[in-house]
C-alpha positions as CSV (number, residue, x, y, z in Angstrom):
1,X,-13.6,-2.2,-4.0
2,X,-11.1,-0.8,-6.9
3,X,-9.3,-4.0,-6.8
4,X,-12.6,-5.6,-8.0
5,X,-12.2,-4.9,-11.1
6,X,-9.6,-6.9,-11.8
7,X,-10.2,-10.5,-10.6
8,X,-12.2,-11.7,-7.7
9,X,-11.4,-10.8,-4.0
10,X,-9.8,-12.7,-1.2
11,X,-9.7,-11.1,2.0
12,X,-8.6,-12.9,4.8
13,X,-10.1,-12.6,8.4
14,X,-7.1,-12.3,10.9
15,X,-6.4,-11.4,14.5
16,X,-5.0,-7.7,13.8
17,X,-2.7,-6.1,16.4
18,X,-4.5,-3.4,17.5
19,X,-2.4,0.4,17.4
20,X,-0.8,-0.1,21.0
21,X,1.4,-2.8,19.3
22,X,3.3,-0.1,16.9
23,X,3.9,2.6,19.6
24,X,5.9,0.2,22.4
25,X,8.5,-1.9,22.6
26,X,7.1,-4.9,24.8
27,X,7.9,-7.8,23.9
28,X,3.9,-8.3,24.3
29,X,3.5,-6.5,20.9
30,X,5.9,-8.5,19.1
31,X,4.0,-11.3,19.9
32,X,0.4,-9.7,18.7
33,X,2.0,-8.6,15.1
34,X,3.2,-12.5,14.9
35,X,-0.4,-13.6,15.7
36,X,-1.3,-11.5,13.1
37,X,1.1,-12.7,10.7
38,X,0.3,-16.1,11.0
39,X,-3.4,-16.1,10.2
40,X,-2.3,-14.1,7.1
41,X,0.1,-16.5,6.0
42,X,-2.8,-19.6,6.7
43,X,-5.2,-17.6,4.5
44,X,-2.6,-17.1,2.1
45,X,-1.6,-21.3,1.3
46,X,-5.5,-21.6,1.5
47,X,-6.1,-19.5,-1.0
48,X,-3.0,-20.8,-3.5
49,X,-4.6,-24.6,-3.4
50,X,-7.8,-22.8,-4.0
51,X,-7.1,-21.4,-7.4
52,X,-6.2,-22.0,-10.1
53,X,-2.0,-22.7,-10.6
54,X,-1.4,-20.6,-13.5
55,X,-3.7,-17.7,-12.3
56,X,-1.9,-14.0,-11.9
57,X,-2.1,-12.8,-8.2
58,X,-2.6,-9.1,-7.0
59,X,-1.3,-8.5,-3.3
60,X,-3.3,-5.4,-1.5
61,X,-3.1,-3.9,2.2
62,X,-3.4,-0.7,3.7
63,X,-1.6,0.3,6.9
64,X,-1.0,-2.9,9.2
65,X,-2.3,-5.3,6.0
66,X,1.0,-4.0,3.9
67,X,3.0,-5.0,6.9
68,X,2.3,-8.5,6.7
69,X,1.8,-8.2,3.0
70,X,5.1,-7.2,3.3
71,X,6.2,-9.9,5.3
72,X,4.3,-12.6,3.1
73,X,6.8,-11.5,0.4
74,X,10.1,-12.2,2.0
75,X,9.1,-15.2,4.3
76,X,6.4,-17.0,1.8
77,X,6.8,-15.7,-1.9
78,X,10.5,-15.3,-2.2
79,X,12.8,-17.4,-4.4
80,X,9.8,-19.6,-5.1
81,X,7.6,-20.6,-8.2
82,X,4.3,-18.1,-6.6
83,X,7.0,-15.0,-6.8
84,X,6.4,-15.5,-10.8
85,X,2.4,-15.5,-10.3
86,X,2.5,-11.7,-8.8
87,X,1.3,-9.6,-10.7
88,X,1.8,-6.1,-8.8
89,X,1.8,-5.4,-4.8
90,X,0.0,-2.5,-3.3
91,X,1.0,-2.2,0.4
92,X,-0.2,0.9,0.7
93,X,0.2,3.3,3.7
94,X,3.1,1.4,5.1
95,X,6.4,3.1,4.8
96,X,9.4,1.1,2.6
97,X,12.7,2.4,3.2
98,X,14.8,2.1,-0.3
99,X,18.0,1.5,0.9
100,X,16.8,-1.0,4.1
101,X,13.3,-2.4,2.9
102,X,12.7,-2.5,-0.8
103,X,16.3,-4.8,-1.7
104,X,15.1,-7.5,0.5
105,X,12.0,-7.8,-0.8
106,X,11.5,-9.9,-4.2
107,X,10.2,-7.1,-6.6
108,X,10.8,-3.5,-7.4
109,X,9.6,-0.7,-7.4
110,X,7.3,0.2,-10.3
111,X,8.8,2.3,-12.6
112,X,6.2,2.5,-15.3
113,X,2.5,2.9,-15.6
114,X,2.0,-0.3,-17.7
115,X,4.0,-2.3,-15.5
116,X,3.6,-5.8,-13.8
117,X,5.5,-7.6,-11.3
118,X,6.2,-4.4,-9.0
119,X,5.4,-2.6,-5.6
120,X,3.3,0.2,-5.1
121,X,3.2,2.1,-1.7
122,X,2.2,6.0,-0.4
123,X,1.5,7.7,3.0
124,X,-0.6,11.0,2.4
125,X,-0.6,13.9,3.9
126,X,-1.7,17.5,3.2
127,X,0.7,19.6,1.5
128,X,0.6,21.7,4.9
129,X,0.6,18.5,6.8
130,X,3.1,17.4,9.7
131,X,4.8,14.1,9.1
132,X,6.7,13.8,12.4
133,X,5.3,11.1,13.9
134,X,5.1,8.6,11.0
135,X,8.7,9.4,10.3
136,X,9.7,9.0,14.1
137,X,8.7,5.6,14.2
138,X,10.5,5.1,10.8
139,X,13.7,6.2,11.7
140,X,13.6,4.0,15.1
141,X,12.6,0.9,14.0
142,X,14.9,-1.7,11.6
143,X,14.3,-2.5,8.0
144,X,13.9,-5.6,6.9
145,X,17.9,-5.9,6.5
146,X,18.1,-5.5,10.0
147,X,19.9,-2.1,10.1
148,X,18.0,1.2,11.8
149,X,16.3,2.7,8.8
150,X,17.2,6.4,10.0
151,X,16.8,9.4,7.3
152,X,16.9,6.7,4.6
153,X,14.0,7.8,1.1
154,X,11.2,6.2,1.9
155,X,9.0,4.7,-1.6
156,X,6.2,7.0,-2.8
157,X,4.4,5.5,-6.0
158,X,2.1,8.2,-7.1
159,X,-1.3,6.3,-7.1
160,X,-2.6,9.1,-10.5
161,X,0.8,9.0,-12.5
162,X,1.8,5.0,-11.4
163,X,5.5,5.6,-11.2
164,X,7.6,6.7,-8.3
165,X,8.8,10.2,-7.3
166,X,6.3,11.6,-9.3
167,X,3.8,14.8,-9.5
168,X,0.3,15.0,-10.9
169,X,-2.2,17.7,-10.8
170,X,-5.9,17.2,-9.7
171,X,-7.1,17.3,-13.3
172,X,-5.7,13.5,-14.0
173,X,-7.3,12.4,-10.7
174,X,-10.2,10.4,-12.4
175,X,-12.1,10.0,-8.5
176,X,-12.2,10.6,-5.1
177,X,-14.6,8.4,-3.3
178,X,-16.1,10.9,-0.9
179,X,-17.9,9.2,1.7
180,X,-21.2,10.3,3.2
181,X,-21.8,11.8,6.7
182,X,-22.9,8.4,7.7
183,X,-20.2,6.6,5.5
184,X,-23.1,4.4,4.2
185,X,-22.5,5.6,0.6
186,X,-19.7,7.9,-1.4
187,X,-19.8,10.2,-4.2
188,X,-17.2,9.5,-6.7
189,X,-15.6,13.5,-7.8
190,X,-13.0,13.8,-10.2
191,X,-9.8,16.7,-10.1
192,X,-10.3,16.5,-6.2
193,X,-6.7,15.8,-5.7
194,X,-3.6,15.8,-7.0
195,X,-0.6,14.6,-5.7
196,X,3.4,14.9,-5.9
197,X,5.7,13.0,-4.1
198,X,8.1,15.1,-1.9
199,X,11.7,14.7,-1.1
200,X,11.1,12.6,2.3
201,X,8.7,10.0,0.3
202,X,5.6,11.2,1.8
203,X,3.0,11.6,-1.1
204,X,1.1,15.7,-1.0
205,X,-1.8,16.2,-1.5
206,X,-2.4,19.7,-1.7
207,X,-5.4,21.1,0.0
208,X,-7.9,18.2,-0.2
209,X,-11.6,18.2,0.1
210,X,-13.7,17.4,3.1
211,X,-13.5,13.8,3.6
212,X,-14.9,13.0,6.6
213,X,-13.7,12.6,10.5
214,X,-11.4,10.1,10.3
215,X,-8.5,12.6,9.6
216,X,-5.6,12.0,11.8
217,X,-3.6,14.7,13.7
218,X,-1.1,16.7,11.6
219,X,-3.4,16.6,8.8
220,X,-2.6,12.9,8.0
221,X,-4.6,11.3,5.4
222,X,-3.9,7.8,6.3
223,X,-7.3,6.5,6.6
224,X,-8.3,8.0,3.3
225,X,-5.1,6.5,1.2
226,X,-7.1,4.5,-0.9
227,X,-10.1,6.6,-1.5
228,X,-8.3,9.8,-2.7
229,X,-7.6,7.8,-5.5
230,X,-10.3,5.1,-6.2
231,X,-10.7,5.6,-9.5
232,X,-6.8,5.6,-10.6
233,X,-6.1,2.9,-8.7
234,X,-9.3,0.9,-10.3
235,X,-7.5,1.6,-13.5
236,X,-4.0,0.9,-12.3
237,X,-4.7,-2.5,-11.0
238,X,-6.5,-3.7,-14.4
239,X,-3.8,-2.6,-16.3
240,X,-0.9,-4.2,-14.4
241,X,-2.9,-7.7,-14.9
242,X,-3.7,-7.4,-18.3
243,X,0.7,-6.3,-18.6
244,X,1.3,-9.5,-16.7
245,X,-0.9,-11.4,-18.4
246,X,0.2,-10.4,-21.9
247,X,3.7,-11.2,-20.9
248,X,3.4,-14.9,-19.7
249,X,0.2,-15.5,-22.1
């Protein structure tokens, strides 16, 4: 829903691997992640001879959806005309080693708040939260270059200040989407959380409000990514299109 703002959404239905697939080694999970993958990537050349040729495209995932938008970027969108077309990538809650991920794909980093053509990505936790496990998995696993990623930065773009490696207190957080008991409604409340990137990559949040159940172990806010910072990112997202568009109008 903060993405709405900006154009109209396209959402693809695909066959999503479900968590077992990211926590083995079988060949059996390969297989499901590449299942996945491929739906994506149908949805994807369905939805560029849908619209129009010249039209500025926003990329957005959370979690397995920045994988394969991840994967969309090097194996679809690379070195061809559609790499021009993208206006900003939010794979968010997916973590992007600097030295073994982000040089492989086609865009940067974003550097600036008011600009296009770049790559947004966090993974929140509570300031007193315990990383381990996301980190494991990181340091086992290959980048996109093929090396082990190891100890390697990983990219934190902080969704309230837009630019990586940054710090922001609650006050500039413009809204949290709380959700309800029920999570059949929200309340939108602003200066909930801030956030500051740490040394690791892993975005802080401080001591954040209740949110709701769906709080993983070690205090990880992976579920709630997007909705600690609806509002920003509602902002964010209009403003990298109207950047793009200004420079190819």
């Amino acid at each position: 829903s903060p993405f709405n703002r900006a154009a109209e959404i396209w959402a693809p239905k695909y066959r999503q691997a479900t968590v077992g697939a990211f926590i083995t080694d079988k060949p059996e999970a390969e297989q499901a992640i590449d299942a996945a993958y491929g739906d994506v990537e149908q949805a994807f050349d369905y939805f560029l001879e849908s619209v129009d040729k010249d039209r500025p495209i926003v990329l957005a995932g959370h979690s397995q959806g920045s994988l394969q938008l991840l994967r969309l970027l090097r194996e679809r969108i690379k070195g061809r005309p559609v790499e021009k077309r993208i206006a900003a990538v939010y794979a968010v809650g997916w973590p992007i080693s600097l030295d073994h991920d982000l040089p492989v794909l086609p865009l940067a980093a974003c550097e600036r708040a008011n600009e296009s053509g770049c790559i947004l990505s966090w993974s929140s936790f509570a300031d007193d939260g315990d990383p381990t496990q996301l980190l494991k998995r990181f340091r086992a696993s290959p980048g996109f270059d093929g090396k082990p990623r190891g100890d390697t930065p990983i990219l934190c773009v902080n969704p309230i200040t837009g630019f990586a490696n940054s710090t922001a207190p609650a006050d500039d957080n413009k809204g949290t989407l709380v959700p309800s008991e029920d999570l059949t409604s929200g309340e939108l409340v602003a200066g909930a959380v801030g956030a500051r990137c740490d040394q690791q990559g892993i975005l802080r949040i401080g001591d954040p409000p209740e949110m709701g159940s769906a709080v993983l172990p070690g205090r990880n806010y992976h579920v709630y990514d997007i909705p600690l910072f609806w509002r920003n990112l509602q902002d964010d997202v209009v403003t990298r299109v109207r950047e793009w568009t200004a420079a190819n109008s």
